[in-house]
Structure formats: structure tokens, C-alpha cells
N, C-alpha and C positions, 0 to 999 in steps of 0.2 A: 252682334253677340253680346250679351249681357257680361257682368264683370262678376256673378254667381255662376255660371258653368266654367270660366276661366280661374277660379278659387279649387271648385270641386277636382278640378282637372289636376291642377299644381299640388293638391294634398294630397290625389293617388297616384303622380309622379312621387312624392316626395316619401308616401308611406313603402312605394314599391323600394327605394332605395333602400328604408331604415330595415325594412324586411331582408332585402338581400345581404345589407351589413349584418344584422342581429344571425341569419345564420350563418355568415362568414365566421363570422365571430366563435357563435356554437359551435359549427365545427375544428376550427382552430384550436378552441378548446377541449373539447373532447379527442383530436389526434394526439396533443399533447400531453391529455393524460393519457393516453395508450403507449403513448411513447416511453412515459414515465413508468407505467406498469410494467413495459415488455423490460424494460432498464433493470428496474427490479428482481423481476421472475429470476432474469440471467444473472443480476449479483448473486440471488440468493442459490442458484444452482453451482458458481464459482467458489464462493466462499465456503469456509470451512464451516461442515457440517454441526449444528448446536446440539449438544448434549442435554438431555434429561432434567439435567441440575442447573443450567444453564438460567441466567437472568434473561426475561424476555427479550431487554434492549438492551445491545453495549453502551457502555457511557462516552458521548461521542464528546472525542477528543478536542481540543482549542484550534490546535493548528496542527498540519500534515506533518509529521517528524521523520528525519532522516533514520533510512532501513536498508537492511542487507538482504537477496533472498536467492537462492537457487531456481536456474529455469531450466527445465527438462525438456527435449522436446521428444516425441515415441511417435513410430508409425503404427498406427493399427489398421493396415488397408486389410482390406478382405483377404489379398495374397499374401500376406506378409506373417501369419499364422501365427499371429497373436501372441508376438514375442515384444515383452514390454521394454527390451534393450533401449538405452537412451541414445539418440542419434544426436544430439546436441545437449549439451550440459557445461551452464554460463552460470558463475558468479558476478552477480550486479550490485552495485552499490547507489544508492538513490539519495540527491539532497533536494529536496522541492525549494528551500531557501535561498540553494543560491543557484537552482536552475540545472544540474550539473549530474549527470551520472557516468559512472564507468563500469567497463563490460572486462570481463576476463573468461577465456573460454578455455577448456576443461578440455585436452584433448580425451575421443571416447577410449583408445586403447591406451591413458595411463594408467602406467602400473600402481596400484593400492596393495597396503600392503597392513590390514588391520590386525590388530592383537587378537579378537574375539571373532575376524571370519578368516575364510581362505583367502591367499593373496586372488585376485581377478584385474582385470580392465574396470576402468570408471564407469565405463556403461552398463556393467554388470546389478551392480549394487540396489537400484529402482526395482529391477526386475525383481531379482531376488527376495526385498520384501513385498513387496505387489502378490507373488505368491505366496508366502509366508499367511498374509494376512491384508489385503489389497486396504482396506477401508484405516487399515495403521500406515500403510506406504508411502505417506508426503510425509505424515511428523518424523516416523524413523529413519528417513531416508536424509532429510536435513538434520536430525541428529549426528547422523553415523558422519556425514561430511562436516558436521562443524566441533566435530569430534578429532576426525580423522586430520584439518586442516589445521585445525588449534586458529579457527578465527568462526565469531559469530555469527549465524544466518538465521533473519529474524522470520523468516518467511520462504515456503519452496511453492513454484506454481509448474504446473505440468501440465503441456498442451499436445495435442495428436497433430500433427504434422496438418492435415485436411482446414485445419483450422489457419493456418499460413495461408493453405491454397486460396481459401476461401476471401479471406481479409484480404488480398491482394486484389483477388477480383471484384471485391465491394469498392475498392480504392481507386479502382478503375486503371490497377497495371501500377508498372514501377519502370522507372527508367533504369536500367541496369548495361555499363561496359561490361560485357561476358568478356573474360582475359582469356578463350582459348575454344576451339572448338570443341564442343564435349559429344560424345555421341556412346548410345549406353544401353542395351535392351536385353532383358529380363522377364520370359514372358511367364513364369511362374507367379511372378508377386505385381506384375501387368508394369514392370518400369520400361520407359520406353523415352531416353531419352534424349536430345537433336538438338542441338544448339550451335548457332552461328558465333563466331568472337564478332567482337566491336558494340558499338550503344545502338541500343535499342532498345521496346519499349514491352516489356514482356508483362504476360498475364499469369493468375495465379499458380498454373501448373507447370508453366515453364519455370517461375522461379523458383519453384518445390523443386523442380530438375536442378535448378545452378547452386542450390545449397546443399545438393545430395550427392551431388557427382562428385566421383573419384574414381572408378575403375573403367575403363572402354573395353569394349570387347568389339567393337569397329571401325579399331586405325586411328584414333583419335591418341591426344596424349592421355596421360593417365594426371590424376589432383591429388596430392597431401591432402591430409587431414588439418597440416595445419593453415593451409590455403583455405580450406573449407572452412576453417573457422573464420575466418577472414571473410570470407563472400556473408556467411550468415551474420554477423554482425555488422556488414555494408545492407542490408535488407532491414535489418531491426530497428537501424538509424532511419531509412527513408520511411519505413510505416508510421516508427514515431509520429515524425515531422508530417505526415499527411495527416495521423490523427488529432494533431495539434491542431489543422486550420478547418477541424470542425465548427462552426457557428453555433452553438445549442446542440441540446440534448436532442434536437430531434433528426439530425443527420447521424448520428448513432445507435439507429433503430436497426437495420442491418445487420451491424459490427456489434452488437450486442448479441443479436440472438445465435450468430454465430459464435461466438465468446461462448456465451450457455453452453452450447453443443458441446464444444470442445476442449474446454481449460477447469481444473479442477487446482485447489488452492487450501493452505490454510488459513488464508488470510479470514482474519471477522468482517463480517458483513457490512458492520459500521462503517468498518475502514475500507473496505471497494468503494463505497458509495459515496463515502466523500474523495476520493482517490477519483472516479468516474466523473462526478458532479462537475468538478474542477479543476481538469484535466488541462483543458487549456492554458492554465494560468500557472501548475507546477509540471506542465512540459517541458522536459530538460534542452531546453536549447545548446547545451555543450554535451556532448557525449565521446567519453576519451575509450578507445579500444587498447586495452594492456597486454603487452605481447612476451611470449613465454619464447626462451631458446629452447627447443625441442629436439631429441634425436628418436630414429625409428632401429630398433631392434628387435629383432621379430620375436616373438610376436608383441611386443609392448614396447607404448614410447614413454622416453625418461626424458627430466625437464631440467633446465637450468634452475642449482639451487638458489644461486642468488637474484635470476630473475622473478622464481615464484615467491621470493621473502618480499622482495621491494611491490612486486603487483598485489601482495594482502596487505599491505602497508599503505598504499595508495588505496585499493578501495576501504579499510580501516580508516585513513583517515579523511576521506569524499563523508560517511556517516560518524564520526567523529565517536572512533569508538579505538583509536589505537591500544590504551591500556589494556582493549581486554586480550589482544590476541596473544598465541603462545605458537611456537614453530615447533611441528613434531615432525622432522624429516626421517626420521626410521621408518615411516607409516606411507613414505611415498618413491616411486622411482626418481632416485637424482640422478645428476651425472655426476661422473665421478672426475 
């Protein structure tokens, strides 16, 4: 055999590989910008909607700066008749610098007790402007509470509960000790819920069940509210931490468009995108849970005043903003 057909041979070995690499490549690239787009679509559906007057681009900041913000959470299932009541409502304080945030949750039946509305439950208040005027209900709604609390919230994001479901089962489940057997069903609004105590490895709908529960209506014990605030911010610490050990923007193709679906913000766009981008790197790896004395009187729970001075004081000073807060306990159920 000649040492020209052994040439020819080794160039269409050699050209089949560069072929195979150049479209690896190709498409490698092209996922990633899909990936990038889908990323985008969904900030730009979260983020707070641009006004008319509005400069094209926000002016994108140096570096991530520490912020405060209200997080809602609302069921809107098909059963649930489209009642915007907040089922979870959490004060966060966020430091990307030194890695660190803290969570304070909001039980829903505390008493509020505003100058300019009727006294209600904290879970009231979303709803209430949502119908007023739905498209004003994140900025008035983080208004009236950083009104109401006499401490600053730079930011409120509200998500439909479906969106938990969801993000857990993108994450492939969460290991969760359930503290108790819960069992729960409700077939108007389709709740139907079974849960075994001890660890185990639950998926997105069971864990909607472990942060929902509170009443049995089959033999089971019955959950506080303030237990429930407890299970839900045991959940918000291990998503974190699973979305922390994403690799690249491209295993957040999922958890993105689900994000889109579900969570509505006023945050600028600017700011999800670089918040999203580099997530990894201001992942709070210390996340302190700030805990209120609570009592239940029916129908509204009243909070210890000096645990809720020291827990706005602590996330106050997590974003390094103590000067501004002011304590208005007239405006809120204490104990006495």
C-alpha cells in the first residue's frame, strides 16, 4: 500500500474529528445562548415592570450592595379562589460581602394596627392592595410595612406557592426531618396532606404540604404557626444551598423559567441579572433564622416587644442601615 492513500486516509480521519469538534462546539454554543436568553426572558418577567419614562438601561452598579426586602408567599391554586392572603411573609436582610443573611418571619395572624387602614392580620394587607389596584401591590405593600415597622425595605418579591413546588422538584427533592406526623385533607381547594415524622427525602408537593401544615382533621397533631415559620425557613436555607452548587448559567435553565412563571418583583432588572449572574459567589453561606416570643389570642397573635426591637436591629444592622430604623409599637400587637 502506497504512503498517498495512508495520507488521504489520516486527513478524513482527522477532518471527521475537527468536524465533530466544530459542531460540538456549535452547539455548545448556541445551548448557551439559549440558556442565556431563557435567563433573561425570566429576569425581565420578575423584575419590576419599566415605565414609559424609563431610561433604556439601568446603570449597572460596581458591586452587589447590601438590601432589605419583603417575601410573600400566596396560593393561587385553582381551589383556593383567588384569594391573595399571604401565607408566608418573611423579612430578609441580605449582605453579599460578608456572605451572610437573616430571615425573620412575620407570623400571618399578626395583629397590625395602621393609622390610615383597619386594624387586620398581616396576611391581610397584600390582598387588600392587589385588589385596590394589583399592578401598585408590591411598591404599596412594602410601603405600608416599612411604614408600619418603622425599618426600611428596599425591595418586596412575591411568589405563588407552585413555584416552591416546582423549584424543589427541579432540585431533585430536599431532605427534610418532618417533626411530626401531619395528615390534612381538604378536598375543595384539592389539599391532601400525609406525611410520615422522621428524615426523609421529600419532593416538591410534599414539601408545599410540610410548610402548609397546621390543622388535621385526621388524628394527627395539630402545628403553630410559629412552627410553621420554622419549617419554612428550614426549606429556604437548603434551596439556597442547592442553588449555590450550580456550575454555570446553564443548570439554571429549569429554575429560571420556573422563577418567570411564578415570582413577581420590584426589583430593576439590572439588579436580578447581576444578583442571578453571580449567585454563586454572593451565596450567603451563613443564614441566621431571628425568632419572635409569640402568643395566640384569638383571633390574632401578639409578639414579644423586645424580641421584635432586637430582631429589626439585627437585620438593620446584617445591611448596615441601623440609623434609619424608628420603632412604632402602637401600629403593632405587643404583649403586654
Amino acid at each position: 500500500m502506497s504512503i498517498k492513500p495512508k495520507r488521504k486516509a489520516i486527513r478524513k480521519v482527522m477532518m471527521s474529528i475537527y468536524l465533530v469538534i466544530s459542531v460540538l462546539i456549535l452547539g455548545v454554543g448556541i445551548y448557551a445562548g439559549y440558556i442565556y436568553y431563557k435567563a433573561d426572558a425570566a429576569i425581565q418577567r420578575v423584575a419590576a415592570p419599566k415605565l414609559a419614562d424609563d431610561p433604556i438601561d439601568y446603570v449597572k452598579k460596581e458591586s452587589i450592595q447590601p438590601m432589605t426586602f419583603l417575601l410573600a408567599g400566596v396560593d393561587s391554586r385553582d381551589g383556593g379562589g383567588g384569594v391573595m392572603n399571604t401565607d408566608v411573609l418573611m423579612l430578609v436582610s441580605f449582605n453579599p460581602q460578608t456572605q451572610s443573611a437573616s430571615l425573620l418571619s412575620l407570623p400571618r395572624d399578626l395583629l397590625l394596627k395602621p393609622k390610615s387602614l383597619p386594624a387586620h392580620k398581616s396576611n391581610y394587607y397584600y390582598a387588600y392592595y392587589y385588589i385596590k389596584d394589583k399592578s401598585e401591590a408590591i411598591p404599596n405593600t412594602k410601603r405600608f410595612f416599612s411604614d408600619l415597622l418603622g425599618f426600611p425595605i428596599d425591595h418586596m418579591v412575591v411568589l405563588n406557592f407552585d413555584a416552591l413546588r416546582q423549584t424543589v422538584d427541579a432540585l431533585g427533592g430536599l431532605q427534610i426531618d418532618v417533626d411530626m406526623d401531619m395528615k390534612y385533607n381538604d378536598s375543595a381547594d384539592g389539599t391532601h396532606i400525609d406525611l410520615k415524622k422522621g428524615l426523609q427525602t421529600l419532593d416538591g408537593q410534599q414539601v408545599l404540604d410540610y410548610v402548609r401544615y397546621r390543622k388535621s382533621n385526621q388524628g394527627t397533631r395539630e402545628s403553630s404557626d410559629f412552627a410553621r415559620n420554622d419549617r419554612q425557613q428550614q426549606v429556604i436555607k437548603q434551596i439556597i444551598e442547592k442553588l449555590g452548587d450550580f456550575q454555570g448559567i446553564s443548570q439554571w435553565g429549569n429554575v429560571l423559567d420556573i422563577i418567570g412563571e411564578n415570582v413577581k418583583s420590584d426589583i430593576p432588572e439590572s439588579d436580578l441579572q447581576q444578583w442571578v449572574y453571580n449567585f454563586p459567589k454572593i451565596k450567603p453561606n451563613q443564614i441566621r433564622s431571628l425568632q419572635l416570643e409569640s402568643s395566640w389570642k384569638s383571633p390574632y397573635v401578639y409578639v414579644n416587644k423586645e424580641d421584635l426591637q432586637q430582631a429589626l436591629i439585627d437585620l438593620a444592622d446584617e445591611a448596615g442601615i441601623r440609623s434609619e430604623i424608628s420603632f412604632k409599637w402602637e401600629t403593632i400587637g405587643v404583649l403586654e
